[in-house]
C-alpha positions in Angstrom: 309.4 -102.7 -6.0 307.6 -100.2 -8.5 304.4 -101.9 -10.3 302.0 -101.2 -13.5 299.0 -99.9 -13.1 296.6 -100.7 -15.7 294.2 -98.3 -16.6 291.7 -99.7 -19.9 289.5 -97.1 -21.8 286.3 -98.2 -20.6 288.2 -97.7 -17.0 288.6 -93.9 -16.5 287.3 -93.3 -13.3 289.2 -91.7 -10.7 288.3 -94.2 -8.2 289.3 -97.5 -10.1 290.1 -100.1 -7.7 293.9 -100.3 -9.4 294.3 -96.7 -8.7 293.3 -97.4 -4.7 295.2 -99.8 -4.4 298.7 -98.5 -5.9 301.3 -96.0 -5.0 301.0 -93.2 -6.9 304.9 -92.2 -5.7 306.1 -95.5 -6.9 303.9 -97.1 -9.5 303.1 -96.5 -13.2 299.9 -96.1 -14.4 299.9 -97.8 -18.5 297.1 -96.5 -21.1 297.5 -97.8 -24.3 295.7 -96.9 -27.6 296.3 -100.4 -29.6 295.2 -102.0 -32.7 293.9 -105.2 -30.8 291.2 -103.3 -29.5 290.2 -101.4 -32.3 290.4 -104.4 -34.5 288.5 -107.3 -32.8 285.3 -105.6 -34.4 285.4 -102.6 -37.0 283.9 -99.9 -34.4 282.2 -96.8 -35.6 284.9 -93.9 -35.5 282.9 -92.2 -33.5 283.5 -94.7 -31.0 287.1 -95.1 -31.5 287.4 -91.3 -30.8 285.2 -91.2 -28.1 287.5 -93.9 -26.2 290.8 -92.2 -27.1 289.8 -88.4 -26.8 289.0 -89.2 -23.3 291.9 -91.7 -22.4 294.3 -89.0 -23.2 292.4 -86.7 -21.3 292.4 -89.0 -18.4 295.8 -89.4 -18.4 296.4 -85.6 -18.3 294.2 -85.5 -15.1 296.3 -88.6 -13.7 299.3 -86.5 -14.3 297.8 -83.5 -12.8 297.1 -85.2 -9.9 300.7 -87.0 -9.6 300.5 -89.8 -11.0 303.3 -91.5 -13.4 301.3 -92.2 -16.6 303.2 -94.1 -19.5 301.0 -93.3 -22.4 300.6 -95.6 -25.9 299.0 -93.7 -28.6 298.0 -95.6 -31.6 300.4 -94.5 -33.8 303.7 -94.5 -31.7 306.4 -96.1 -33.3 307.6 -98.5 -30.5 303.5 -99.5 -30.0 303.3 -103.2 -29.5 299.6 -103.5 -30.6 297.9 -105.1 -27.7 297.5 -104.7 -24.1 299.7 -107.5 -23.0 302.2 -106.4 -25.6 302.0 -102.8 -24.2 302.2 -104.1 -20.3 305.6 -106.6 -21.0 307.3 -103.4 -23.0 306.7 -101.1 -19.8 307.4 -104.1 -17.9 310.7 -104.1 -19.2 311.5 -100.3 -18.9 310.5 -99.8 -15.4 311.8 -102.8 -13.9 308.1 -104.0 -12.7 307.4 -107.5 -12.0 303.5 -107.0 -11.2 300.7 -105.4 -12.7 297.7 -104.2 -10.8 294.7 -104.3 -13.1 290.7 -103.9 -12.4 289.0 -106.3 -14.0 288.3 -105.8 -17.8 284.4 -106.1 -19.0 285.1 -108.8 -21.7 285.6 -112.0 -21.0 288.2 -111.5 -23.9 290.4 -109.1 -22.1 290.1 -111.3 -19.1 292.0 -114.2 -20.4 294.4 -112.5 -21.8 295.4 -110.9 -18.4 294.9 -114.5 -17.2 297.8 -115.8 -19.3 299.7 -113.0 -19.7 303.7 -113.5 -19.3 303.9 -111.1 -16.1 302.2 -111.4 -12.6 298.6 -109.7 -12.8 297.0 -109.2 -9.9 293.0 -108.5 -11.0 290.6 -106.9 -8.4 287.3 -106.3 -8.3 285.3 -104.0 -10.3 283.8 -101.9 -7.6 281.9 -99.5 -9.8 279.0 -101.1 -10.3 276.2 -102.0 -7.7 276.1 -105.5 -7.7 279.2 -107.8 -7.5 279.3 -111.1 -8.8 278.8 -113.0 -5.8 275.9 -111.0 -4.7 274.4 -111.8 -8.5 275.2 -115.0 -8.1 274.0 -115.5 -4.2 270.6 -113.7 -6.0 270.4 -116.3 -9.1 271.1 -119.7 -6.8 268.5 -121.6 -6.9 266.0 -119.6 -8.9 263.8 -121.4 -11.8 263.9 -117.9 -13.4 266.1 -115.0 -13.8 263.7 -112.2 -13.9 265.3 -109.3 -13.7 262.4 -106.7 -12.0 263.4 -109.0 -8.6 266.7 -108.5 -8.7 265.8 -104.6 -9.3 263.7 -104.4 -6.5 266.5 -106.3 -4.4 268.9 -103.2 -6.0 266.5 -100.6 -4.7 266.3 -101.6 -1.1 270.0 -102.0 -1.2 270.7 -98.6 -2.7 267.5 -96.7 -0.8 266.7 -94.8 -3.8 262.9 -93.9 -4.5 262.0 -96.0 -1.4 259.6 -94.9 1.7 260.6 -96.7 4.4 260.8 -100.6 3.4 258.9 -99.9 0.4 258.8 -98.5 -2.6 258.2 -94.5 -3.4 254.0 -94.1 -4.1 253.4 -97.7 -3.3 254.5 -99.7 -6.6 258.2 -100.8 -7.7 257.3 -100.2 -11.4 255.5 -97.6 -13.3 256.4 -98.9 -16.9 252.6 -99.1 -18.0 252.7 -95.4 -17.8 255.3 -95.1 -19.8 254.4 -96.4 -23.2 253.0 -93.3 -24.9 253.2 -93.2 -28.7 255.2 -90.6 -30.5 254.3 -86.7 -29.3 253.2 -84.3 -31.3 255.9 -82.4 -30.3 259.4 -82.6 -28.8 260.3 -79.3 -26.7 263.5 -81.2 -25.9 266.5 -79.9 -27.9 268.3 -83.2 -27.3 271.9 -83.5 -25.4 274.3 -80.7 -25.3 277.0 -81.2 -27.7 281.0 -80.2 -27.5 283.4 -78.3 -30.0 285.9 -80.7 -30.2 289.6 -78.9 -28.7 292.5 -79.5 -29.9 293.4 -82.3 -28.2 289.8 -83.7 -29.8 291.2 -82.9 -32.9 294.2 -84.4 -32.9 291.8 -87.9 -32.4 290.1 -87.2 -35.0 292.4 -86.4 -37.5 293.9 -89.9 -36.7 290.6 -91.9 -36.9 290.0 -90.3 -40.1 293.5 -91.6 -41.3 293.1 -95.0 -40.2 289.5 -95.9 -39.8 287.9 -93.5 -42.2 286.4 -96.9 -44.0 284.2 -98.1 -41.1 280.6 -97.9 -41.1 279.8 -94.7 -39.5 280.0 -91.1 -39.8 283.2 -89.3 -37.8 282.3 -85.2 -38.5 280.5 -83.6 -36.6 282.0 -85.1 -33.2 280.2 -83.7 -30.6 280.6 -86.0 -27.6 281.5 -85.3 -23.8 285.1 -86.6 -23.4 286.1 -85.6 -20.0 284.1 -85.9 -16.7 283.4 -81.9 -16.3 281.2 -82.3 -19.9 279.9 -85.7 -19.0 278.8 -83.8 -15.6 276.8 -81.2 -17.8 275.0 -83.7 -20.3 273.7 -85.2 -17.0 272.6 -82.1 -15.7 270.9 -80.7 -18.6 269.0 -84.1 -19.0 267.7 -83.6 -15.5 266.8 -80.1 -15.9 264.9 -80.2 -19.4 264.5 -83.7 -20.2 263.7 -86.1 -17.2 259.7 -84.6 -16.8 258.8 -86.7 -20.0 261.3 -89.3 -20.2 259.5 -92.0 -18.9 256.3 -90.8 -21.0 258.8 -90.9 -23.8 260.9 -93.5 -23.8 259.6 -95.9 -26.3 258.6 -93.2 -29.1 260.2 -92.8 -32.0 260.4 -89.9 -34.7 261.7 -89.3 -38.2 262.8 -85.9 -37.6 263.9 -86.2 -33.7 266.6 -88.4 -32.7 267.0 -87.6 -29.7 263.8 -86.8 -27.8 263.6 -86.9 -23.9 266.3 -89.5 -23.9 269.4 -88.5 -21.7 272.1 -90.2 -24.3 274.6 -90.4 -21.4 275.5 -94.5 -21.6 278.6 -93.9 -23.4 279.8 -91.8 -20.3 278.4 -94.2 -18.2 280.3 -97.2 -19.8 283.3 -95.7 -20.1 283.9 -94.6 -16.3 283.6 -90.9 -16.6 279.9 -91.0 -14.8 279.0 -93.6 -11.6 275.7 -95.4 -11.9 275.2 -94.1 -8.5 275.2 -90.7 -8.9 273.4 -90.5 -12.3 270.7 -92.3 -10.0 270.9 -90.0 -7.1 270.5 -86.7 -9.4 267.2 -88.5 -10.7 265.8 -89.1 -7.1 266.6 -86.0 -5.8 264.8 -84.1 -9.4 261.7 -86.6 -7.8 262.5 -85.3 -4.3 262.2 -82.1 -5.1 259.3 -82.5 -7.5 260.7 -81.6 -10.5 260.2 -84.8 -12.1 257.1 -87.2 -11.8 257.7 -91.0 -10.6 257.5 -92.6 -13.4 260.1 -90.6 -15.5 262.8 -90.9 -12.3 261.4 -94.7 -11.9 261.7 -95.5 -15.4 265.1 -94.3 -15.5 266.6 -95.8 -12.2 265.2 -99.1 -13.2 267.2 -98.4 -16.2 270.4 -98.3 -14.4 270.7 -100.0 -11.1 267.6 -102.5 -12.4 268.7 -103.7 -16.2 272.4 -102.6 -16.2 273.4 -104.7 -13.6 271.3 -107.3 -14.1 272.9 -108.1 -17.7 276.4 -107.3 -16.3 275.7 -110.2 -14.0 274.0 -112.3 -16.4 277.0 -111.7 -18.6 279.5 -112.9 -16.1 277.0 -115.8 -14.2 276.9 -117.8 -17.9 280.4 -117.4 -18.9 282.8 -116.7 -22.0 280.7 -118.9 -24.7 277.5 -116.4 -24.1 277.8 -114.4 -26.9 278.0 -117.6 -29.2 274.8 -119.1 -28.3 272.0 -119.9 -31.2 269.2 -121.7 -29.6 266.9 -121.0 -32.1 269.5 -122.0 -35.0 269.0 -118.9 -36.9 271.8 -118.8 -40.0 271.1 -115.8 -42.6 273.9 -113.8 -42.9 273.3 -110.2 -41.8 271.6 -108.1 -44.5 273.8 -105.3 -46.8 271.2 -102.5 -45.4 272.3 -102.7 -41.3 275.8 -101.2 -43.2 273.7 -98.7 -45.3 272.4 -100.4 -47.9 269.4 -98.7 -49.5 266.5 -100.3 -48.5 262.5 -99.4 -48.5 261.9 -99.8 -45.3 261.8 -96.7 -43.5 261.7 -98.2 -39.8 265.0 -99.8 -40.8 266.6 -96.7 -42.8 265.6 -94.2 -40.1 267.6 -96.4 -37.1 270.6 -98.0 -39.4 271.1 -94.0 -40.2 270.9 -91.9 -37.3 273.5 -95.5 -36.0 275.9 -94.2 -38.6 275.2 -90.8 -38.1 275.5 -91.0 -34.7 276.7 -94.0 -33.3 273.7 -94.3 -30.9 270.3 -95.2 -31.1 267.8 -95.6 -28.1 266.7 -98.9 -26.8 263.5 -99.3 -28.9 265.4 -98.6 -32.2 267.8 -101.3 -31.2 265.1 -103.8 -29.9 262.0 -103.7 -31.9 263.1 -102.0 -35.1 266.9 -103.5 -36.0 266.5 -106.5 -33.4 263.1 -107.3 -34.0 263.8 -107.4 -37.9 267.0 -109.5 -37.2 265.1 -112.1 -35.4 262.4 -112.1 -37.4 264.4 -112.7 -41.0 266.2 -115.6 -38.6 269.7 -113.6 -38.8 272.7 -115.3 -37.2 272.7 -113.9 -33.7 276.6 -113.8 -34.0 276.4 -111.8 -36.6 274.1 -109.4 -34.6 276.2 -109.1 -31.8 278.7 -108.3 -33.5 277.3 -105.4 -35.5 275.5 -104.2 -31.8 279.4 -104.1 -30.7 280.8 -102.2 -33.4 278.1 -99.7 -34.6 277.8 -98.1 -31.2 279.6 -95.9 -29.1 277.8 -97.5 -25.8 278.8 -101.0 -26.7 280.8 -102.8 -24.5 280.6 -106.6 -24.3 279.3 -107.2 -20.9 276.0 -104.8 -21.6 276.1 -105.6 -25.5 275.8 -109.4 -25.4 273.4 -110.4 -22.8 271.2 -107.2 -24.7 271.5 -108.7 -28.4 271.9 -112.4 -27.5 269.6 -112.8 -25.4 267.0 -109.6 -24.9 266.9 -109.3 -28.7 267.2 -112.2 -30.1 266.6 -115.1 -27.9 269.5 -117.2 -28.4 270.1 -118.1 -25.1 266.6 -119.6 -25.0 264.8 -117.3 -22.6 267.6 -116.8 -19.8 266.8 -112.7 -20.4 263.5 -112.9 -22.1 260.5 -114.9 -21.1 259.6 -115.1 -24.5 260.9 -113.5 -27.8 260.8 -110.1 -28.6 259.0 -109.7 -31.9 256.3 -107.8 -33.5 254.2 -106.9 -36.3 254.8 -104.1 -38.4 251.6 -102.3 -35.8 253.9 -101.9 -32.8 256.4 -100.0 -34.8 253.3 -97.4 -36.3 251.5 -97.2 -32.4 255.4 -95.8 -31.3 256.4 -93.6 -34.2 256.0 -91.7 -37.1 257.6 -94.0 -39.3 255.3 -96.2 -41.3 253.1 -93.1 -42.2 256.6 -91.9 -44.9 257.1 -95.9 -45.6 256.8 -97.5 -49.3 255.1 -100.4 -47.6 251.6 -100.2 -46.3 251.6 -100.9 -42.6 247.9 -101.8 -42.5 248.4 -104.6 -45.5 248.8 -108.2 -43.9 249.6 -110.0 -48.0 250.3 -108.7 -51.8 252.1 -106.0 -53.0 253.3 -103.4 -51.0 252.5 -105.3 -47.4 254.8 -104.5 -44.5 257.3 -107.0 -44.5 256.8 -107.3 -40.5 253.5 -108.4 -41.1 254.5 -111.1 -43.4 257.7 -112.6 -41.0 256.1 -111.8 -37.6 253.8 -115.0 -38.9 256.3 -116.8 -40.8 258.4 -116.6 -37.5 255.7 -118.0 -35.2 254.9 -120.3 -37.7 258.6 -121.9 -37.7 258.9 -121.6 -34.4 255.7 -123.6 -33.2 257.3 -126.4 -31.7 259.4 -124.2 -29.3 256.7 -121.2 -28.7 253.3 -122.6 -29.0 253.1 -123.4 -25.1 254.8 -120.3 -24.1 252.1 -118.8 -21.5 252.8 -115.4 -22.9 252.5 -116.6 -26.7 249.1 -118.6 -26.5 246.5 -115.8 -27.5 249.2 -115.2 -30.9 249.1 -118.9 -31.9 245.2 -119.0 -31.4 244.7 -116.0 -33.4 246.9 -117.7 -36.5 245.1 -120.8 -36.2 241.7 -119.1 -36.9 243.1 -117.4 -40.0 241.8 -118.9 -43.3 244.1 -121.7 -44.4 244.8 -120.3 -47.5 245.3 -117.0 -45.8 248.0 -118.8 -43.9 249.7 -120.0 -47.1 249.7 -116.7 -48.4 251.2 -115.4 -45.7 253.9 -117.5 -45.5 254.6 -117.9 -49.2 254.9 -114.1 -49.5 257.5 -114.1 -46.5 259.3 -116.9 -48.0 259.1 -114.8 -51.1 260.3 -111.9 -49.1 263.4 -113.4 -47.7 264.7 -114.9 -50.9 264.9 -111.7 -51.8 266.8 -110.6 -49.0 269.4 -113.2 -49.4 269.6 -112.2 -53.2 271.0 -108.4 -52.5 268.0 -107.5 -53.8 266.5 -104.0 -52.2 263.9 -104.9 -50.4 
């Protein structure tokens, strides 16, 4: 008996459990470009083409290699719009009775396998690391999730910058070297880029017809979207960029978007690049002493330390994650993360290169757009779901337990040990960007003060009930309750001030 053999675009990797595990003489592999995925957020079209592009490149590789590949493009006629939809119609023309899936990265997708109309049998998602049992056998009976355990756990399994039973130079983390403010200069030319084909093309010109009004910016496309270029965006990162990523990896510039940062996620995510090997091609560029430790430290901790840790927080606290609001933050999400005009250059800088390029680095998403979110007490739902449409990384299962809970707390400190917030100085220590800002980063009140200032207080102040015996939060509290009093006021009145404003549309 002949079977389907689902294959999802954030799935195309050649050794997808599904694929293992069918017949490639008897089964049929289903891809399916539908509306229900494009849909349950309004995705940057760079996104959208970056999925398709390479699902229809996948497929042509499948087929290459043998494989029976029944093919959905958005835009067919007989499309039914939905994965399910799409699996019962080639269901019905092959005869199959069973579908063979690996499991999907939402919990979304999940269910609807779950109660599908047709037999599914879901396996494993071998791809990563960590499965969910060993997450789970890791989380049992721990007071604290802390993720740089579970890292180090990661590192001994996978052997990578370890000397014997320890860790490479004698230390598991090298993060306080690699905080350095905003260079100078950036002798990095940023990622290599792609002509799009024709095949590309084709994509685009379809995007453009039916998604041209979503936030973001589709021309110039210049993303990997097979495995070959994914292969060469990793190499080139390793040969000119890896020396000063860790150095790097917090700065931010007006006029660089890019820096040391490798901007390979979206392959990553998407199944054209293994976590593995991305990490391998790092330790060997340390091995051979082309890179120092904490660049290739840095970066492996990024991968097999915080990608799989939120993968298995995402899947440890269940479907409702991504709804949680502990702090009971309800301000609907400001007109300028969709490009409304706004004074604040911190904010303008990040929310453009996101529509420009459907990507920003982690500490333009945490401490600029995050850190303003949770600040201004923005509905976390609202923030997830912008995180999950804007860009071209985003999936779910990294995307929540990042905005929920790294970003803005709402799951009450299951990620964080206390919130992420900060003045306006953190943002002007780490970039360029307060120095070409209306506001004045060095005024704390009245006219022209950085708005950080003003709700970094307002915030704490709100908060105290929650916060003011967080170990990590002490020193802040102290420090507001030797301001003046009627400093304090001022403070708060002007935020209050501030955020009326906000909520009014007016440009702030």
């Amino acid at each position: 008996m002949s079977r389907l053999v689902l294959v999802l675009g954030d799935q195309l990797s050649e050794g997808l459990s599904a694929l293992r595990e069918a017949d490639k003489a008897s089964d049929t592999v289903v891809m399916a470009e539908v509306s229900d995925e494009t849909a349950y957020v309004r995705h940057h079209p760079k996104k959208i083409a970056l999925i398709f592009s390479a699902m229809r490149k996948f497929a042509a590789e499948l087929r290459a290699d043998g494989w029976k590949v029944a093919y959905s493009q958005l835009d067919d006629s007989e499309n039914a719009g939905s994965i399910v939809g799409e699996l019962l119609r080639r269901a019905e023309q092959t005869g199959a009775a069973e579908v063979l899936a690996t499991e999907p990265g939402e919990w979304r997708l999940i269910n609807a396998l779950k109660y599908a109309p047709i037999k599914v049998r879901v396996l494993p998602d071998d791809r990563f690391i960590a499965s969910h049992n060993e997450f789970e056998d890791w989380a049992k009976g721990r007071k604290q999730l802390r993720m740089e355990y579970f890292y180090r756990d990661m590192r001994r399994k996978t052997g990578l910058l370890m000397d014997g039973d320890g860790p490479a130079c004698g230390k598991w983390n090298f993060d306080h070297d690699n905080r350095k403010p905003a260079p100078d200069e950036v002798t990095h030319d940023g990622p290599p880029g792609f002509e799009p084909d024709a095949a590309t093309e084709e994509v685009l010109d379809l995007v453009e017809a039916r998604f041209g009004n979503h936030f973001g910016t589709l021309r110039p496309f210049r993303f990997a979207t097979t495995r070959a270029q994914a292969l060469e965006v990793l190499d080139h990162f390793v040969k000119h960029a890896l020396p000063k990523f860790g150095d790097f990896q917090d700065a931010m510039l007006n006029d660089n978007r890019f820096l040391y940062h490798a901007v390979i996620s979206p392959y990553l995510n998407i199944g054209l690049l293994g976590p593995l090997e991305v990490c391998e091609a790092v330790a060997e560029a340390y091995a051979r002493g082309d890179a120092p430790i904490n660049a290739a430290e840095g970066f492996i901790r990024q991968i097999i330390g915080w990608r799989e840790y939120v993968r298995g927080i995402y899947f440890l606290e269940g479907p409702d994650y991504p709804d949680r609001n502990l702090l009971g933050h309800d301000r609907d999400l400001p007109a300028l993360y969709w490009g409304g005009v706004t004074r604040m250059n911190c904010l303008a800088k990040a929310v453009g290169q996101t529509r420009e390029e459907a990507y920003a680095h982690h500490i333009q998403r945490l401490m600029v757009t995050g850190n303003f979110a949770l600040l201004a007490g923005v509905n976390p739902g609202q923030v997830h779901e912008w995180y999950l449409a804007v860009y071209a990384d985003a999936f779910e299962w990294v995307e929540a337990p990042n905005t929920v809970g790294m970003s803005q707390f709402a799951d009450g400190g299951i990620i964080a040990s206390k919130p992420y917030v900060s003045s306006g100085s953190y943002i002007n220590r780490m970039s360029d960007y307060c120095k070409s800002c209306d506001y004045a980063v060095s005024k704390k009140t009245g006219e022209g003060a950085c708005p950080f200032n003003l709700l970094y207080w307002h915030f704490l102040d709100r908060h105290r009930e929650r916060f003011s015996n967080n170990a990590r939060m002490g020193n802040m509290y102290r420090t507001w309750d030797r301001m003046d009093a009627g400093h304090r006021a001022t403070v708060l009145e002007e935020a209050e001030a501030f955020l009326e404003r906000l909520d009014a549309g007016e440009t702030v």
